[in-house]
ZAMI-260742 format. One record per residue (C-alpha): x, y, z. Coordinates in pm, whole numbers, plus 32768, in hexadecimal, padded with zeros to 4 digits. Last residue first. Layout:
N
+------+------+------+
|   xx |   yy |   zz |
+------+------+------+
|    X |    Y |    Z |
...
+------+------+------+
This chain:
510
+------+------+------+
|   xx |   yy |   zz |
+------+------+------+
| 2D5D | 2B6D | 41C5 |
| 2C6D | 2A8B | 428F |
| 2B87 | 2B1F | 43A3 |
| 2B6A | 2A60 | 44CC |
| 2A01 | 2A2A | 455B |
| 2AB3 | 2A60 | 46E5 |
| 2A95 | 2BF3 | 46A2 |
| 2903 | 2BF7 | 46DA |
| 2846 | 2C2D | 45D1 |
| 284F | 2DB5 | 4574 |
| 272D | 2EB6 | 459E |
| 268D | 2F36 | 4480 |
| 255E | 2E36 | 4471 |
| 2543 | 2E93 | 45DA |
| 244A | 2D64 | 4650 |
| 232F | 2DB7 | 4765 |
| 220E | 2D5D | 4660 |
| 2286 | 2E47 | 4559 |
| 23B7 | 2F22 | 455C |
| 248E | 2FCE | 440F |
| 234E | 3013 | 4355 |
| 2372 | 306B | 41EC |
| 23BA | 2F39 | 414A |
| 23DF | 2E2B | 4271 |
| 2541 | 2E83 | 42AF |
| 2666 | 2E17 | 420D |
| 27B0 | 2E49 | 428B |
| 2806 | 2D79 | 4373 |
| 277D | 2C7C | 4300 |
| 26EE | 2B4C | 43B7 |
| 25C7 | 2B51 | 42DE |
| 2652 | 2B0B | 41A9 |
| 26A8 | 29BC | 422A |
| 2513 | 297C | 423C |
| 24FB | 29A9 | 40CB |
| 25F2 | 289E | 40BB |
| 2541 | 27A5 | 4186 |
| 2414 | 27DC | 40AA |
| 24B2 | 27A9 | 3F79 |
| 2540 | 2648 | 4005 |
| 242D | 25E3 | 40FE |
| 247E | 245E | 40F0 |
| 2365 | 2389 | 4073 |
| 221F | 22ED | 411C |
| 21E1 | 2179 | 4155 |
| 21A2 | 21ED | 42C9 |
| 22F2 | 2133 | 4310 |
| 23AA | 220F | 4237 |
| 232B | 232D | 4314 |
| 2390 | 22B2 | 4438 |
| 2509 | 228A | 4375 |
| 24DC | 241E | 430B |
| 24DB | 246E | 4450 |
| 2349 | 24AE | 44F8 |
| 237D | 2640 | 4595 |
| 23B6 | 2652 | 4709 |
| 22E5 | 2773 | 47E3 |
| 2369 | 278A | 4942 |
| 22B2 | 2719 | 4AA6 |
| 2390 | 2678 | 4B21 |
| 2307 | 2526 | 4ACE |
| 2336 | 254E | 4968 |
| 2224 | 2600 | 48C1 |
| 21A1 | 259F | 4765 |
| 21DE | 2627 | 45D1 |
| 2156 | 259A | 4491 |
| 21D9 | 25D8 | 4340 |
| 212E | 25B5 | 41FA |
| 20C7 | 26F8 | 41B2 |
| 21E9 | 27A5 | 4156 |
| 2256 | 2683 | 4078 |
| 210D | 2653 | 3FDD |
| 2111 | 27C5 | 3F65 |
| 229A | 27E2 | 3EF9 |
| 223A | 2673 | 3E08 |
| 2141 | 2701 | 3D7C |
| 21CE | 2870 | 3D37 |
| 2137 | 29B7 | 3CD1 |
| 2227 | 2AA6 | 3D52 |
| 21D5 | 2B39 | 3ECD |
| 217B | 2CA0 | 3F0F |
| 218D | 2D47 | 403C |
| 208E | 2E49 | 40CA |
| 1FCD | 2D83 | 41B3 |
| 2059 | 2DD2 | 42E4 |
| 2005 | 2C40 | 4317 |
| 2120 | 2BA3 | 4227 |
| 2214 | 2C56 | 42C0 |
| 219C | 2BC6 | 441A |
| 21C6 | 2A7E | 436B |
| 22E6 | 2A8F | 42EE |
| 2376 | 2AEA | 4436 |
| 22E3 | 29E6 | 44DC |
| 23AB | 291E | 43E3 |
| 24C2 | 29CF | 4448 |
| 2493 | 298D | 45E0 |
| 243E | 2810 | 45AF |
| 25F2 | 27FF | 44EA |
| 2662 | 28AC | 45F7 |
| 262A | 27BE | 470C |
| 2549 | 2758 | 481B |
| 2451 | 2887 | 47E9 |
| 23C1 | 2957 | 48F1 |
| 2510 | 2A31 | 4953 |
| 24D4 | 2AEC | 4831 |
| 2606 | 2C0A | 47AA |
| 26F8 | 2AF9 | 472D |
| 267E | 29B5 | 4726 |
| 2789 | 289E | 47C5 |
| 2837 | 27EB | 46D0 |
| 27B2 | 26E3 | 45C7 |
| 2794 | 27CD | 44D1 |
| 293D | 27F7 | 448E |
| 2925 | 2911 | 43B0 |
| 2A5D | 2986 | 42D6 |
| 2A86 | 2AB0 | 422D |
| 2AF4 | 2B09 | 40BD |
| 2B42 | 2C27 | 4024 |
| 2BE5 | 2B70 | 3F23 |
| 2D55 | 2BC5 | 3F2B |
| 2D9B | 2A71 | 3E42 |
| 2E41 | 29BC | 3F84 |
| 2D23 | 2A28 | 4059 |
| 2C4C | 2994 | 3F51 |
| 2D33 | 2837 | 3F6A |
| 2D13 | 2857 | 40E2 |
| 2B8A | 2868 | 40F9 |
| 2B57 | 274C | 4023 |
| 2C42 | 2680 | 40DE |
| 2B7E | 26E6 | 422D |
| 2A31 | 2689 | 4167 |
| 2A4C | 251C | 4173 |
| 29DA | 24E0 | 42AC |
| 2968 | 25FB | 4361 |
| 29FA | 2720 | 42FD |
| 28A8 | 27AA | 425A |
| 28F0 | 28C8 | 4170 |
| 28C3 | 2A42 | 4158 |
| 2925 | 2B28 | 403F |
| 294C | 2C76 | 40D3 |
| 2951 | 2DDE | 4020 |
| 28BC | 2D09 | 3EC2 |
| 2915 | 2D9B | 3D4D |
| 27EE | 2E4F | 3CB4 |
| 287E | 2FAD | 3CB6 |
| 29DB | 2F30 | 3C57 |
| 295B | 2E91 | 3B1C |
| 2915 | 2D14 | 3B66 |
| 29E7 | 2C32 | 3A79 |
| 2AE8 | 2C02 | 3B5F |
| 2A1F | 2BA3 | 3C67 |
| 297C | 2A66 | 3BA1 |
| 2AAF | 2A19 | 3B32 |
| 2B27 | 29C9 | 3C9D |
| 29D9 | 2938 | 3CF7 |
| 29D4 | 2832 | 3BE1 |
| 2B63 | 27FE | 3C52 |
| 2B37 | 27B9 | 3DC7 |
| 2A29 | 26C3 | 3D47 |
| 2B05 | 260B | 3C5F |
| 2BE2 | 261A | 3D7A |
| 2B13 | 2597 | 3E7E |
| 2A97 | 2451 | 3D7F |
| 2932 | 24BE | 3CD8 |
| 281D | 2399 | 3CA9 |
| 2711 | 248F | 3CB4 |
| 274D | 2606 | 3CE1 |
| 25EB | 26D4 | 3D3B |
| 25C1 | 2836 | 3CED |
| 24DE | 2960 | 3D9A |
| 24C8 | 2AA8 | 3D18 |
| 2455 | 2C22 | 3D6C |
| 23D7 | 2C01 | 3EDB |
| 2347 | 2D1B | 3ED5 |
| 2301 | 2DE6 | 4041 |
| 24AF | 2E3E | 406F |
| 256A | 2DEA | 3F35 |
| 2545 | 2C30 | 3F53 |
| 2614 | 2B56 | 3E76 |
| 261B | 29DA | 3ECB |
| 26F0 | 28C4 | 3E92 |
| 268A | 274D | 3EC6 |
| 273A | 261E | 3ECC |
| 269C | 2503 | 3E7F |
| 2660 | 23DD | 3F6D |
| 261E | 2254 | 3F32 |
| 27CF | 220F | 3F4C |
| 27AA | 22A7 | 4097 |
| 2830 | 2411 | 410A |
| 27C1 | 24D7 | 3FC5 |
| 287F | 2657 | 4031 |
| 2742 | 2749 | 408E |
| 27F2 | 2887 | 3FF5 |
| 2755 | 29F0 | 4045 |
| 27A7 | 2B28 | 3F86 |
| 2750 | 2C82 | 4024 |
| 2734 | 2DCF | 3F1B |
| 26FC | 2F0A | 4004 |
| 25DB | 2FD8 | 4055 |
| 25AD | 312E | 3F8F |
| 24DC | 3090 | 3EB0 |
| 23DB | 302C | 3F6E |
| 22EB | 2F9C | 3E47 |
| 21A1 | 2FFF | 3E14 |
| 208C | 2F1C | 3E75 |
| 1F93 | 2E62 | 3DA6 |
| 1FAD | 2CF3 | 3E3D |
| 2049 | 2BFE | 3D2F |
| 2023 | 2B03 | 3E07 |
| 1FE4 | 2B92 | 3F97 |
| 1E86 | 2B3B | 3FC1 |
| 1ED4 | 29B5 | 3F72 |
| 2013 | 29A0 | 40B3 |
| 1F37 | 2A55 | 41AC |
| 1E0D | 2997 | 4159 |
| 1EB1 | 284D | 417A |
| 1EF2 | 289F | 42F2 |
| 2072 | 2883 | 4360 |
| 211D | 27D2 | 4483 |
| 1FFF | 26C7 | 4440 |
| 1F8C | 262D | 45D4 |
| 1E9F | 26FF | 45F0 |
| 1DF7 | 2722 | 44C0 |
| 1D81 | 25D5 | 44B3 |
| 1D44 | 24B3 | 4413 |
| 1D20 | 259F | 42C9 |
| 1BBD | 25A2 | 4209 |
| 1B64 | 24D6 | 4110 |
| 1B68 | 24FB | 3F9A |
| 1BE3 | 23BD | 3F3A |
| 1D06 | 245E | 3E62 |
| 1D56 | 25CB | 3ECA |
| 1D2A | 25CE | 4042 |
| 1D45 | 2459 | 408E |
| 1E49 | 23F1 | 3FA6 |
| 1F0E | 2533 | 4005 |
| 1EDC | 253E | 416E |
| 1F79 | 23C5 | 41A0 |
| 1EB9 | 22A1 | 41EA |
| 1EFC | 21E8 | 4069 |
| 206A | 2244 | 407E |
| 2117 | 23A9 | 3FB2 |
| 21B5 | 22BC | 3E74 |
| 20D0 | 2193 | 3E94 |
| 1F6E | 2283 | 3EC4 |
| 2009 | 2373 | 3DA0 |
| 2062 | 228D | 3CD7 |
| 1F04 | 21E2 | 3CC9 |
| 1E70 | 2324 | 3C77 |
| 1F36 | 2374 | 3B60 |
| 1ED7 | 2233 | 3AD4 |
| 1D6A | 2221 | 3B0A |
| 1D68 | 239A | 3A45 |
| 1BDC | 23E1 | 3A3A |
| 1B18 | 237C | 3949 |
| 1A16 | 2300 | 3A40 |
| 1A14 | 2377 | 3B94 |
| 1A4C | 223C | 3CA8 |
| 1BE9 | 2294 | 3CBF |
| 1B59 | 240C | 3D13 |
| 1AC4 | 2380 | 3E34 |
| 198F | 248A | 3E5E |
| 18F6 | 24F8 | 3FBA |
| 1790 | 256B | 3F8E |
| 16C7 | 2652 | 4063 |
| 1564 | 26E2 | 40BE |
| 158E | 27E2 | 41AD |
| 14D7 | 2873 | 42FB |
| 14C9 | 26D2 | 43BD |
| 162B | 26CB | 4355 |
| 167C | 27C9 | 444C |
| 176B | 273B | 4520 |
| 1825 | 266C | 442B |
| 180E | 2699 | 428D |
| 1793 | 280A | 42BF |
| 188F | 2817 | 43DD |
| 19A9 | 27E9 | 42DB |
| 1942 | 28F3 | 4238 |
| 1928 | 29DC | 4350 |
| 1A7B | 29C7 | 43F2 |
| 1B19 | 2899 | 4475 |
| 1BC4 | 2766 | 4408 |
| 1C73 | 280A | 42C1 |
| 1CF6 | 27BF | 4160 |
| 1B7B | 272E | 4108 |
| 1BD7 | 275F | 3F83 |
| 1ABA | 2873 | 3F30 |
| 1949 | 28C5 | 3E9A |
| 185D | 298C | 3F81 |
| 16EC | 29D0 | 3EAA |
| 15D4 | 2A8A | 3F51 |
| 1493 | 2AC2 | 3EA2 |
| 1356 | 2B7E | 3ECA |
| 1239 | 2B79 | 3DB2 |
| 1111 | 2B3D | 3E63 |
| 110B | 2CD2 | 3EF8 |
| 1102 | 2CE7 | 4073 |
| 11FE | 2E19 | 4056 |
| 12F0 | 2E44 | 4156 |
| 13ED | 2D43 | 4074 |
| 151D | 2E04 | 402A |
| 1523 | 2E84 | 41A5 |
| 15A6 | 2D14 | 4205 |
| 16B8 | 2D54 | 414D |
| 172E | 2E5D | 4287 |
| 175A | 2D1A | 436F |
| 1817 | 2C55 | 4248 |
| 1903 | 2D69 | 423F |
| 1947 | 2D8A | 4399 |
| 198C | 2C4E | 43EE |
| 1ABF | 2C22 | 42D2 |
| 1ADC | 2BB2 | 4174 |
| 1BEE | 2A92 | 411E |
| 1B27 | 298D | 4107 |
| 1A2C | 2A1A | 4025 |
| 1B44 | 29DA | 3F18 |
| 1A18 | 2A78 | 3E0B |
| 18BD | 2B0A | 3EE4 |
| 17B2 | 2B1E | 3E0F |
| 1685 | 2C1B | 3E88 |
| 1554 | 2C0A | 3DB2 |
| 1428 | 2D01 | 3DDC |
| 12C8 | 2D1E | 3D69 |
| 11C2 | 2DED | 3CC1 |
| 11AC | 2EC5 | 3DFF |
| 1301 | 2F44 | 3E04 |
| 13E5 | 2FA2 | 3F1B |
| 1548 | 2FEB | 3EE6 |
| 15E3 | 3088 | 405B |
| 16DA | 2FAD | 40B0 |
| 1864 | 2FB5 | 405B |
| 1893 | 3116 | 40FF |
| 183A | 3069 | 4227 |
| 1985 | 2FC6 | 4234 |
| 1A84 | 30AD | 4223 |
| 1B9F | 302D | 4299 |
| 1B6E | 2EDB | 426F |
| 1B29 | 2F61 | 40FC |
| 1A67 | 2E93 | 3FEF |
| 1A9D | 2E6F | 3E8A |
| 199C | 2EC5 | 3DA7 |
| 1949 | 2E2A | 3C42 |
| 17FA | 2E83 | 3BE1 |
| 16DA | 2DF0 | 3B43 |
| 15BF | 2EF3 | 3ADA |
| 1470 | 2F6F | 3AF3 |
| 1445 | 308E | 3C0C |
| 13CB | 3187 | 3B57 |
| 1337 | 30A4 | 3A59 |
| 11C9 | 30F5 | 3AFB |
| 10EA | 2FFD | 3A1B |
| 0FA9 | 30A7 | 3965 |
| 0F65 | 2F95 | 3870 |
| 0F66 | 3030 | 372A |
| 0FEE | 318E | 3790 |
| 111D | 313E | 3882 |
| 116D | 2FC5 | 380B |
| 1156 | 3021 | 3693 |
| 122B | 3152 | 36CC |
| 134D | 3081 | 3798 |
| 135B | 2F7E | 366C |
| 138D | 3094 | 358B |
| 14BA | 314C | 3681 |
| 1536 | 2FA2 | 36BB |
| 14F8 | 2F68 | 3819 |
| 1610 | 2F5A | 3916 |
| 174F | 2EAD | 396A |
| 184C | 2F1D | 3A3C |
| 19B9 | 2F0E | 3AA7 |
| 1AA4 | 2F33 | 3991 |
| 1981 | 2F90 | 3884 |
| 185D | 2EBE | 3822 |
| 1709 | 2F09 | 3734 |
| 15F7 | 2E4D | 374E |
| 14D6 | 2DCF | 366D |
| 15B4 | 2D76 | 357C |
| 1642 | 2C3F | 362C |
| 14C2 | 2BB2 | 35F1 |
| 155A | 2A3E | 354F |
| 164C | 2A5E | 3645 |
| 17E8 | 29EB | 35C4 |
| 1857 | 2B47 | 35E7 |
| 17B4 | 2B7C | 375C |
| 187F | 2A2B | 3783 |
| 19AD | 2A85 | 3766 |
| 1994 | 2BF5 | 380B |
| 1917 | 2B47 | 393B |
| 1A5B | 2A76 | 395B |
| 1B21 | 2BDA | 3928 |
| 1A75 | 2C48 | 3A33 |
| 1A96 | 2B1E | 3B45 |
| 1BF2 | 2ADF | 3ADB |
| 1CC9 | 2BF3 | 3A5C |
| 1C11 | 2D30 | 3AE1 |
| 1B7D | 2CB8 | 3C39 |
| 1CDA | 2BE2 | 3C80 |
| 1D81 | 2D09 | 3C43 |
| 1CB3 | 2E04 | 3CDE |
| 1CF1 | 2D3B | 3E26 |
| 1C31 | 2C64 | 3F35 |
| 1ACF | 2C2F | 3E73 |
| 1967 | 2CB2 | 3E2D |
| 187F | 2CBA | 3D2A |
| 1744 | 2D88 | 3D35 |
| 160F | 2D40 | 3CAD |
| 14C9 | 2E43 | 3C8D |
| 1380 | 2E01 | 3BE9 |
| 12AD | 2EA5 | 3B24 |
| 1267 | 2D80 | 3A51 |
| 128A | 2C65 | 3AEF |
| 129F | 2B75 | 3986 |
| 13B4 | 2BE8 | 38BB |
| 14A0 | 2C90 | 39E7 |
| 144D | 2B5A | 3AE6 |
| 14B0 | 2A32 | 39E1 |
| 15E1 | 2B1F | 3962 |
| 1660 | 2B36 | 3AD8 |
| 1605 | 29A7 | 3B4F |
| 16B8 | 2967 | 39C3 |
| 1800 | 2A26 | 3A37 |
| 1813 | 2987 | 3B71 |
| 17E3 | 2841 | 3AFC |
| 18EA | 289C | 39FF |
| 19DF | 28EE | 3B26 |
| 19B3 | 27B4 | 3BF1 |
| 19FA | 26F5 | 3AC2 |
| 1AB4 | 25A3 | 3BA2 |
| 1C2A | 2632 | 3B7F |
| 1C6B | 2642 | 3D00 |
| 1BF6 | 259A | 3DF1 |
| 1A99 | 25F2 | 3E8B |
| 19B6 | 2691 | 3F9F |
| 1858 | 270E | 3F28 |
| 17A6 | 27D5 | 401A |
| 1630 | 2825 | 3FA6 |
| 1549 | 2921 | 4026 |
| 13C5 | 2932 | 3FA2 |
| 12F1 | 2A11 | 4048 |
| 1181 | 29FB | 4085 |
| 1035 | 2A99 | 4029 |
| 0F1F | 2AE1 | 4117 |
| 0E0B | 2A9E | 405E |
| 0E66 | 297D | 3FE5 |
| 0E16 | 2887 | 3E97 |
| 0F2A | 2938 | 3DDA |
| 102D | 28CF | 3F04 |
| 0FE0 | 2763 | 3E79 |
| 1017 | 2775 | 3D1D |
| 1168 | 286C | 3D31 |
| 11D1 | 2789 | 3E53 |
| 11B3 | 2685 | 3D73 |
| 1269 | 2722 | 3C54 |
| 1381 | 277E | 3D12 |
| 13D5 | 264A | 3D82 |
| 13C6 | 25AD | 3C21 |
| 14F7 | 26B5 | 3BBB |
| 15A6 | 2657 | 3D06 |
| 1584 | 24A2 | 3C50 |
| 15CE | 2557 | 3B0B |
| 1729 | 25D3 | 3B6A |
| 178A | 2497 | 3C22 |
| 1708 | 23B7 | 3AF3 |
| 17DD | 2474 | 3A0F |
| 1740 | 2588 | 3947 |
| 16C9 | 2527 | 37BE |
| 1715 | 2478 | 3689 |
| 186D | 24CE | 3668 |
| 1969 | 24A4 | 3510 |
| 18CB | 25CD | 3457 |
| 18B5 | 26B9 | 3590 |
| 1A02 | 27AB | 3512 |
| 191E | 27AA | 33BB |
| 195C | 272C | 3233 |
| 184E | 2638 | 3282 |
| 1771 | 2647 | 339E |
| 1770 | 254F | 349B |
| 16E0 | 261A | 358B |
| 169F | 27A9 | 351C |
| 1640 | 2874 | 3657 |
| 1510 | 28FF | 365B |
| 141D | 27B8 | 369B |
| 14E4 | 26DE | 3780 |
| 152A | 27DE | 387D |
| 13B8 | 283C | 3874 |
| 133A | 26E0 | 38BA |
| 1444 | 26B5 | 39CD |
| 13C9 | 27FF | 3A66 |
| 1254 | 276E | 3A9A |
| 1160 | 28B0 | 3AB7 |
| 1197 | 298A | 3999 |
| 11C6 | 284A | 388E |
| 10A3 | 2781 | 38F8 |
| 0FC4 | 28B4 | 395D |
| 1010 | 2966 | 3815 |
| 10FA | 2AA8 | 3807 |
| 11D5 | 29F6 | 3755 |
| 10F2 | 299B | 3635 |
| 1016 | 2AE0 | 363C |
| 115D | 2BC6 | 3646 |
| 11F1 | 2AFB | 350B |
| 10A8 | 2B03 | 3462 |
| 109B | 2C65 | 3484 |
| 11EB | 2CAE | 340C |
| 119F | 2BD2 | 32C7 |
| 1050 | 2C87 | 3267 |
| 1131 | 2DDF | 32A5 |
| 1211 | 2D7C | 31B8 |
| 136C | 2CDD | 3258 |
| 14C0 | 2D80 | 3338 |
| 1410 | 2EAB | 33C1 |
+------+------+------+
């Protein structure tokens, strides 16, 4: 107990009152401290307009599902760019349902531990400091519950079941699916869903066991960047709209948000591509179909928790800048982690020749490369002779050539970034957090040619989009044509032999 008893009961009476209990947006402006001196709130005099407007919505359906008898649910899909406050939303729709549904039982959801831990917890944690009742409950890594005294009072003064009162972060299992359902509480429920875009069928389906009981207090909450045209969030904006209330939020429209940033990204990736939709204006891709490699594949894989296949060797590839508007690019990839990715502006061949000579020498022998791989075409050849020259292990791939194991794709160059993305689907890779590497990979489109094989846009189509050359993406690709890598610890996937060779034409240098 943080006051005198007089004091703790006129902070339960006040936000346990209708006009504080039953409108969220009068609760979120009561225990936190706006505009308070000498606090993190000092210079903010409330939520943004976007915030308040979902904080209104629940405070009408609060009114009007009071006056049913049978009660309804509220679900809400919120689509967005990035940056708008997503994550204190969050945090005040947990601390909102905590202080005033007592009882009740929220879990928070999302794609990785990671992103659960550092973002959506540590969020919470924020603003469970800043409440006005923060000691009422008590948080660890993954759950918050009553306070032991604040626990008492609920049991014997107004005979509330805590068994089941908490907020808990749980990730979900594709797996294992049902073991994610299976919370049922009569004093209410909230389910909130973080990068819903990401989480399978099967997950949603067993959700729907969070909400069995026909208690007034049931909520759903799915948050995410629309990365993807199908799956179950974005039919809760499409097919079954009618079942969800939803909002798609412009991040360029959210105040204090970074304008500039925003801007840069739309002139530096093009105003249609993936990016600008996906993480600025919040819409959804074109299409699927026609991107060599979902969003969602690329964003689940940054800074994914997954040990590192050690026993798989060092591979170096080297995108050489072909235009005077290119970098080049080098990347370092040990089997599933790609461990670095570097871009050269403005480098002549033997400046470059030179970075990546030093750079070898001052690897230890452990972390030096097996094959450093570079693009021939255009100005790599010279690139590839000068290394040869230094007895860099260096190799030579000429991407325009026929594919090597695929007889599907026009040309080598479609077949490796195939390749990146079936590496990217096992699942158990790990990409570095990278703007630039993430806009790259999903920028891309690919067609058929009239014979039926798949052809990857050049980097000239993709000029013409507005949208810039693939540099650090081009170079993870390279590392795909090794011969000696693999895909961490399998050697086949998807009909490729990761162990096998290319084919003897790709000549090898030195």
């Amino acid at each position: 107990m943080k006051y005198g008893v007089k004091q703790e009961k006129e902070l339960m009476t006040e936000i346990w009152s209708g006009p504080i209990k039953d409108n969220p947006v009068n609760f979120v402006k009561y225990v936190f401290p706006w505009k308070q001196k000498d606090t993190p709130l000092e210079n903010f005099s409330g939520p943004r307009k976007w915030q308040e407007k979902i904080l209104r919505e629940m405070a009408i359906h609060i009114e009007r599902n009071n006056a049913l008898d049978l009660p309804e649910m509220f679900r809400l899909a919120v689509a967005s760019g990035r940056g708008i406050g997503k994550s204190a939303l969050v945090a005040w729709i947990i601390m909102w349902m905590l202080s005033t549904r007592l009882g009740s039982t929220i879990i928070v959801t999302a794609n990785t531990e990671q992103q659960l831990r550092s973002r959506t917890w540590a969020e919470l944690g924020k603003w469970l400091t800043l409440a006005i009742n923060s000691h009422w409950f008590t948080k660890t890594a993954t759950t918050i519950k009553p306070a032991g005294w604040f626990e008492d009072a609920l049991i014997k003064d107004l005979k509330i079941d805590t068994g089941y009162y908490y907020a808990q972060a749980q990730l979900w299992s594709e797996e294992n699916p049902d073991a994610f359902a299976g919370i049922h509480s009569s004093y209410g429920v909230c389910l909130i869903m973080d990068e819903a875009s990401g989480i399978p069928a099967p997950i949603y389906s067993v959700s729907e066991g969070f909400f069995s009981e026909p208690t007034r207090n049931r909520y759903w909450f799915t948050f995410s960047n629309p990365r993807r045209n199908t799956g179950p969030f974005y039919d809760s904006f499409n097919s079954k709209s009618s079942f969800w209330k939803n909002q798609q939020i412009d991040s360029r429209n959210v105040e204090g948000t970074d304008k500039e940033l925003f801007q840069k990204m739309i002139e530096q990736y093009g105003e249609d591509s993936t990016v600008a939709r996906v993480e600025v204006m919040g819409e959804f891709p074109k299409a699927d179909d026609d991107t060599v490699i979902p969003m969602d594949l690329i964003k689940s894989a940054i800074d994914r928790d997954v040990a590192l296949a050690a026993n798989e060797p060092i591979i170096w590839g080297l995108d050489v800048a072909r235009f005077g508007g290119d970098n080049s690019a080098l990347c370092i990839r040990q089997g599933n982690h790609v461990m670095d990715i570097t871009s050269f502006k403005s480098m002549d061949l033997m400046q470059l020749c030179g970075v990546i000579k030093n750079k070898y020498d001052d690897c230890t022998a452990i972390e030096r490369p097996q094959e450093i791989l570079v693009d021939v075409i255009g100005l790599g050849a010279g690139v590839v002779d000068r290394l040869a020259e230094q007895n860099l292990p260096v190799r030579g791939i000429n991407v325009a050539e026929a594919p090597s194991t695929k007889k599907n794709f026009l040309n080598l160059r479609a077949e490796l970034w195939f390749a990146i993305k079936d590496y990217l689907t096992q699942r158990d890779c790990r990409l570095p957090l990278d703007d630039d590497l993430v806009a790259e990979l999903a920028a891309p489109m690919y067609k058929y040619t009239s014979t039926g094989k798949i052809k990857i846009e050049s980097k000239e189509e993709m000029r013409k989009r507005g949208i810039k050359s693939p540099d650090k993406a081009d170079a993870l690709a390279l590392t795909m044509a090794s011969s000696a890598a693999s895909f961490g610890g399998s050697t086949s996937f998807l009909g490729y032999n990761f162990k096998k060779p290319l084919k003897s034409r790709i000549i090898r240098v030195g």
